[in-house]
N, C-alpha and C positions, 0 to 999 in steps of 0.2 A: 374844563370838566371832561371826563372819560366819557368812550364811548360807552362803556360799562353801566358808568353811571347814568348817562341820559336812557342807556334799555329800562334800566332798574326804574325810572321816573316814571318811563312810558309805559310799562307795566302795570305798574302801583296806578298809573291815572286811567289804563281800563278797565281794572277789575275793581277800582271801589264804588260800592254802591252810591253815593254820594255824586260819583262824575259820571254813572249810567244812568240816573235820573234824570240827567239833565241834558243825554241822548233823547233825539224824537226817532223813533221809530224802532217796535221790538227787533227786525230784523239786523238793524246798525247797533244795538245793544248787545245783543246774541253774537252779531259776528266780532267785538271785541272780546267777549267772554270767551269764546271758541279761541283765535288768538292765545291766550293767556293760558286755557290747558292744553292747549298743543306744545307750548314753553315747556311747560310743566311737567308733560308725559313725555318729552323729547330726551329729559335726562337720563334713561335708560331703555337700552334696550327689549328690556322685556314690556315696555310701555309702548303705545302707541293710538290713534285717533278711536280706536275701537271702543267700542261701551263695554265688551268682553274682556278689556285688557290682551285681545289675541293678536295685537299686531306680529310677533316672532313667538313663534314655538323653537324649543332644542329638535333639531334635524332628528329622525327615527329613518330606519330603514324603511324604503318604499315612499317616503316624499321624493319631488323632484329635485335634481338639482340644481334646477334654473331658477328655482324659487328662493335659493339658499343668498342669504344676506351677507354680504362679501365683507362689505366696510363692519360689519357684526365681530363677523369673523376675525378680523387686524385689530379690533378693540379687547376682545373679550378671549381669541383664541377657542372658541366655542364654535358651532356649527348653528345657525338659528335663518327658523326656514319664514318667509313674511307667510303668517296662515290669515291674517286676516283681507289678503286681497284674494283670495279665494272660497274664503265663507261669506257667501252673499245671500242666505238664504233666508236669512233671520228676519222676522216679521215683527213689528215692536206695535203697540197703543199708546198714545200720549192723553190722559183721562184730566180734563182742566176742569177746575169749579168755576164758573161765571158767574156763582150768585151773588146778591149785593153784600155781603158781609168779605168778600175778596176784594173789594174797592178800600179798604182802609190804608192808608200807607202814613206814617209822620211825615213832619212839617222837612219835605227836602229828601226824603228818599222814594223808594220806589213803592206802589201800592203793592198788596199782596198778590192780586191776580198779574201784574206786570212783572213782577218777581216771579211766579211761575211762568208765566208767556219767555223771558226771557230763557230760562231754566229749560222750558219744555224746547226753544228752538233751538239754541245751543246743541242739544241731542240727535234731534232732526238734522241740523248741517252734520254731528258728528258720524251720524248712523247713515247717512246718507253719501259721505264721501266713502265706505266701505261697501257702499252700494244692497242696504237691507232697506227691507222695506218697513215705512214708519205712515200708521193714521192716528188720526185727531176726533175724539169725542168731547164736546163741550158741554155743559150740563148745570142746571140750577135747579128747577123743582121738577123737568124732566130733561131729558134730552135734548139741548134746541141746535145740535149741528155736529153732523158726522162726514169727517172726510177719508174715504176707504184708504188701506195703506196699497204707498205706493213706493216705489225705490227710484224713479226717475228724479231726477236733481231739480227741474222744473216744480217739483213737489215741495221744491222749501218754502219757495213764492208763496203757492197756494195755504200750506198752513201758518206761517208769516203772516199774508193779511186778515186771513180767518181769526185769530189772536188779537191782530192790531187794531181790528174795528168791533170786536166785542166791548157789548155795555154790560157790564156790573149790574143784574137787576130779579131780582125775585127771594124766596129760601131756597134751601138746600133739601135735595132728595137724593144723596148719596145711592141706595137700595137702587132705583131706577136705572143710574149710569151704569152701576155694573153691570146689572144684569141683562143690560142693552152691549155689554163688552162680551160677558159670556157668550151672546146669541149670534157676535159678530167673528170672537177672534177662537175658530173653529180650528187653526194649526196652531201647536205649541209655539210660543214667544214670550217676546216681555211685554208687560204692561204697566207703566209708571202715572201712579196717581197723583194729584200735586191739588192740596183742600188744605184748607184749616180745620175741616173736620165742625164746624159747629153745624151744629140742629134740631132739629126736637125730638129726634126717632134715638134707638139706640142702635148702633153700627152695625151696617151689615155683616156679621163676622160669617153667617154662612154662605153668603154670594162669593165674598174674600177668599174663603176656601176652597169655593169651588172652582174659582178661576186658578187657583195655585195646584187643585187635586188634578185639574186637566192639563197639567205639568207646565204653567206659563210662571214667569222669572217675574215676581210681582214687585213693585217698589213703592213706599208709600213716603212722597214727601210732605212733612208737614209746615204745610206752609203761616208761619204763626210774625206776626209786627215785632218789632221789639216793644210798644209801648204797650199792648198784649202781654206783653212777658214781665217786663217791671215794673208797672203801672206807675210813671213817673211822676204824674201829677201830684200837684202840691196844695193849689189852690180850688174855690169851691169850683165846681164845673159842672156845665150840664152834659148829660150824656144821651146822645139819640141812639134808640137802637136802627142798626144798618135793614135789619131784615123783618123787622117789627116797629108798629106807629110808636112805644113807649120809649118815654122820658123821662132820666132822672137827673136834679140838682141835688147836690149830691157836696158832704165834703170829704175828699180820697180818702184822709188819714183815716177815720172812721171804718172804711170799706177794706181797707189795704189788706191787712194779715188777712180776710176770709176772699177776699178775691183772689190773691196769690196761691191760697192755699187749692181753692177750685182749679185754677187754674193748671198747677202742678197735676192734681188728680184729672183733668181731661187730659193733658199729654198723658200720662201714664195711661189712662186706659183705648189710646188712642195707639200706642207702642205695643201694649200688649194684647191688643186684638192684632195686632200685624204679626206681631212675632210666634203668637198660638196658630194664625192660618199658615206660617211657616212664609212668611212676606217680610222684605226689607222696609225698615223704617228706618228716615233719615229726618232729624228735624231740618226743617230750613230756615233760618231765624232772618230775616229780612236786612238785617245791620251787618249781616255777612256777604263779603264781596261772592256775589253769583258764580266767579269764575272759581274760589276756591271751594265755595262748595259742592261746584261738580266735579273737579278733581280729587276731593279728600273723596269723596262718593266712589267716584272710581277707581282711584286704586286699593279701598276698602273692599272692593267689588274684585279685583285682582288678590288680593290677599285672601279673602276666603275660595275663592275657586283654588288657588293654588294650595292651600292647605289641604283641600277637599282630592286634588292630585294627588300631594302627600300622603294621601290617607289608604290609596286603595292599595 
């Protein structure tokens, strides 16, 4: 066998969610994820570890030259300056739901809040070896832990195990967490939220906005199961609710078309309150390998910036 091929293996067995399940520890999860878009973002130039897509900019008059990427240059005959080991200034939020209804995961994949915990560290080592500074707000019916951002690399540790020893427990009070974001993240940044979004209230679209109107790079991933999504069941089943005592036995077929149907309409209106406060939505469907979804994320996140170049 190639060496070609034994990468191609080794790849395919870090990024499927199926073989990160069966990692113990968010942080050795996250660091195969991480791995895998670094591959990824490595096949061109204009990519690199950055969540900006800024590893190389084209050389402009009054950059240095010492910045300028030589081996860039023998590839592409182009001038491209590395800007991302010098924008270190960036301040990011990582906003995690820990209520009990992110504890659901099928039989052999990842839960959903482990799927974000994964997702959220993956970012942290990325935004971190660029040297920005990244905090951790965790939240179910309020707030219950906040870690200030920091950019020191010691800082992956600390929100690694913050992630890895949360328990799954309470509702959801989405309105609270941000508006505990808004009161904290006082310099323009990013802030990526990672929820499935269910609860009783209706969204806070005006908190939403106003973290985006105080000029922060807002990102809303939706964190949903795949059994969530196609309600696969066949047979009669009981159903507990995660964040409420009710139970129902229940037979799917019955339930199917008007659950699906709910279902589609909370994504939708779970996209278009992101998309009206002028926020990125990303679904994150849990049956998707975590490393491909932070790189489709990001180089979608390059492609509108760079259009947005194009534009002026």
């Amino acid at each position: 066998m190639t060496s070609a091929s034994h990468a191609g293996e080794r790849r395919q067995a870090l990024i499927d969610p199926q073989a990160l399940a069966r990692l113990r520890g968010v942080m050795l999860r996250a660091r195969q994820v991480v791995d895998g878009v670094l591959q990824g973002l490595h096949k061109s130039p204009h990519q690199g570890a950055s969540v900006e897509f800024a590893e190389h900019k084209e050389y402009a008059p009054g950059d240095e030259i010492k910045h300028v990427d030589w081996k860039a240059f023998a590839r592409h005959d182009k001038y491209y300056v590395k800007k991302f080991e010098q924008e270190t200034n960036l301040q990011a939020w990582l906003v995690v739901d820990a209520s009990a209804s992110m504890g659901y995961g099928a039989d052999g994949m990842l839960t959903k809040f482990e799927y974000a915990a994964t997702l959220a560290t993956a970012l942290v080592w990325l935004m971190l070896k660029q040297q920005d500074a990244v905090g951790l707000v965790k939240y179910d019916a309020a707030i219950s832990e906040v870690l200030p951002p920091r950019s020191r690399a010691v800082h992956l540790g600390a929100i690694a195990e913050a992630l890895e020893t949360t328990k799954v427990a309470g509702t959801t009070n989405l309105e609270a967490s941000l508006s505990g974001v808004v009161d904290r993240a006082r310099r323009r940044g990013m802030v990526f939220l990672f929820s499935d979004f269910f609860g009783n209230t209706a969204f806070p679209f005006a908190t939403l906005r106003q973290l985006v109107g105080r000029g922060h790079d807002v990102t809303l991933f939706h964190v949903l199961d795949g059994d969530e999504l196609t309600f696969p069941f066949r047979e009669m089943t009981l159903f507990e609710g995660m964040e409420s005592p009710q139970k129902l036995l229940i037979e799917p077929e019955i339930v199917r078309r008007e659950y699906l149907a709910r279902m589609k309409a909370h994504q939708a209106d779970v996209r278009r309150a992101a998309l009206e406060a002028q926020a990125s939505y990303v679904l994150a469907d849990t049956r998707e390998a975590p490393g491909e979804l932070l790189l489709r994320t990001l180089r979608e996140r390059r492609r509108v910036a760079a259009g947005r170049g194009a534009g002026r």
